[in-house]
N, C-alpha and C positions, 0 to 999 in steps of 0.2 A: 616662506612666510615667517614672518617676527615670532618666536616663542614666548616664554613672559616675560623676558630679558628685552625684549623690543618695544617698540610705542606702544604695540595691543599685544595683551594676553588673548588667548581661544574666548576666553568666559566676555571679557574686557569688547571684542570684536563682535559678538554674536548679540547682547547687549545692545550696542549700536545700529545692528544690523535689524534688529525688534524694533527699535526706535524708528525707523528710518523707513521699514515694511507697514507699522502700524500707521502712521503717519501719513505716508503716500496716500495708502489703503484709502485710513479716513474720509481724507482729503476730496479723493473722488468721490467719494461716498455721497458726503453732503454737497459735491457741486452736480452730482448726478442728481441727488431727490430734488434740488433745486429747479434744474432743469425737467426733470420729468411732471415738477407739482406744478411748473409754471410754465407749460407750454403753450406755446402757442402766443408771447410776446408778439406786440406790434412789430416790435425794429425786428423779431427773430434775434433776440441776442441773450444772454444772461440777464439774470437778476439782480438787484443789487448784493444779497445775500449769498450769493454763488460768489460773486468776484471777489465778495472779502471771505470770506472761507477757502478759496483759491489761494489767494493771497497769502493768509494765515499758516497756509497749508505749505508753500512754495519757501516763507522766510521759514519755517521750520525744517524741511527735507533740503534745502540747499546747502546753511552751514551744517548741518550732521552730515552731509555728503563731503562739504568743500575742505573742511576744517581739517578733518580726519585724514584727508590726500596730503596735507604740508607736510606731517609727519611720518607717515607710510605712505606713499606713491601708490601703491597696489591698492589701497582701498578707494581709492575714488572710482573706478571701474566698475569694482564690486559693489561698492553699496551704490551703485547710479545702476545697476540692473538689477539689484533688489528691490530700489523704488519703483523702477519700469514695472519690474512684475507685478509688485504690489498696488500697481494702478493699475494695471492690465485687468487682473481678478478682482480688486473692486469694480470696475466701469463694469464690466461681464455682470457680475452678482447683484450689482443694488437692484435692477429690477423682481429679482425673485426677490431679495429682502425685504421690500419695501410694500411686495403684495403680502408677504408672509406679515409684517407690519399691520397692513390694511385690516388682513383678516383678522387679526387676534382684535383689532381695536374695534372690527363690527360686533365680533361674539362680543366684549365686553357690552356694547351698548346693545345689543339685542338680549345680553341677559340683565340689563337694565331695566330693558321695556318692559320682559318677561316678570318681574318685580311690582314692576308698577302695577303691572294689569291687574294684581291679584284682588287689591280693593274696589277695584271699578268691577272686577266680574263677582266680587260679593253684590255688592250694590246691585246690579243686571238682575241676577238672579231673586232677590228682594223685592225687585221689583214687579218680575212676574210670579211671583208667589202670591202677591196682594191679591191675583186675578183667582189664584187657587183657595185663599183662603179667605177671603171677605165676601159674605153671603149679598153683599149688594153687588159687590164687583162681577160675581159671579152669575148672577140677572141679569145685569146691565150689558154686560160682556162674555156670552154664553162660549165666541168663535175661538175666544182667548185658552181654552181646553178642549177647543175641538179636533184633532188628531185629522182629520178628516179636511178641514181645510188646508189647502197647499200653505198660505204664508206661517200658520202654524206647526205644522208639518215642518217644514223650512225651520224654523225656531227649534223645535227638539231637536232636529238633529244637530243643530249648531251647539247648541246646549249638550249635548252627548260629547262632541268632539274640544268644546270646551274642558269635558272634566269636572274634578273638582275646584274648588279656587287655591287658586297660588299651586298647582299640581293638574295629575291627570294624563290621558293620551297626548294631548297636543304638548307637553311640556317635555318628554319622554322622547321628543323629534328632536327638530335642529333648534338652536336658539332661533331663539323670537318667535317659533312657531305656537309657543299660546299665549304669546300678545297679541297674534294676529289672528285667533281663534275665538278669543276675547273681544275683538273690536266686530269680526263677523255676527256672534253670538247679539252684542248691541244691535248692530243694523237688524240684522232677522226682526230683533222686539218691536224695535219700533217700526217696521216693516208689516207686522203680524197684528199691532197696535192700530195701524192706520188702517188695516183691511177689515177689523174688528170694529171700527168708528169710533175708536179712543181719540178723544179729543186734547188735542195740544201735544200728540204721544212725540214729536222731535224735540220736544221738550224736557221730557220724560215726565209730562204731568199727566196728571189724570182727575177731570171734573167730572 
């Protein structure tokens, strides 16, 4: 092998050989997500997006491979089975990467929803409060604190599993689980609402 007195120093060679592995890698990378995001093409062929990242991918790892052989003969061999491999363990890998991918980008929007929900389950809550606390609603709508009817029944405990707002047991689980405690918590009301004879209650009104 050439020492630094030759075309490639050690430092010079290994440099290249980064170039050349990272490259490959990529390469497959993005024509693998391509392929796996858009399966299931008519003709069964690539994307268009795939063949130019291919592309991209092939005029890059070729002169770094080809170039480098004019000068040193021995490197064309070796960096053409660094590439192999670095496309071997890309095509292998982008599947987990790309569910590892998936997942972080659900938790992000699932701790989105989980944000959202916090103003809507003030509001929820506000709203049956009304039934607690306004001595008409309270007449009018006796079932709406009755513990004893099932749709109300149904309602507390939604309300319990809700928490407090923006917080609570359900938030304390996996993301999105007190968006989705939050949205339960709603149906129960107007649920509890309509078995009560709240009129207009998918509304969320109350005449």
């Amino acid at each position: 092998m050439p020492t630094e007195s030759g075309p490639f120093g050690p430092w010079q060679f290994l440099v290249l050989a980064l170039l050349v592995a990272a490259a490959a890698a990529g390469t497959v990378y993005r024509v693998r997500k391509h392929q796996l995001s858009d399966n299931g093409l008519p003709d069964g062929g690539l994307p268009d997006a795939a063949f130019w990242d291919g592309f991209a991918g092939i005029a890059v790892v070729g002169p770094a491979v080809l170039l480098p052989s004019l000068a040193a003969p021995w490197t064309g061999p070796v960096l053409a089975a660094v590439a192999v491999s670095a496309g071997a363990a890309g095509y292998r890998w982008t599947p987990a990467l790309l569910r590892r991918a998936e997942q972080r980008r659900s938790r992000r929007e699932a701790a989105a929803r989980d944000a959202a929900a916090a103003p809507k389950h003030r509001a929820v809550l506000e709203r049956w409060q009304r039934y607690e606390l306004d001595p008409a609603l309270c007449i009018d709508y006796p079932a709406m604190s009755d513990p004893g009817r099932p749709e109300t029944a149904a309602m507390i405990r939604a309300m319990r599993a809700a928490g407090d707002p923006g917080g609570g047991p359900a938030r304390r689980g996996q993301a999105g689980g007190y968006a989705a405690a939050v949205e339960r918590l709603e149906v129960s009301l107007a649920e509890a609402e309509r078995a009560a004879g709240v009129m207009d209650a998918a509304a969320g009104g109350i005449r």
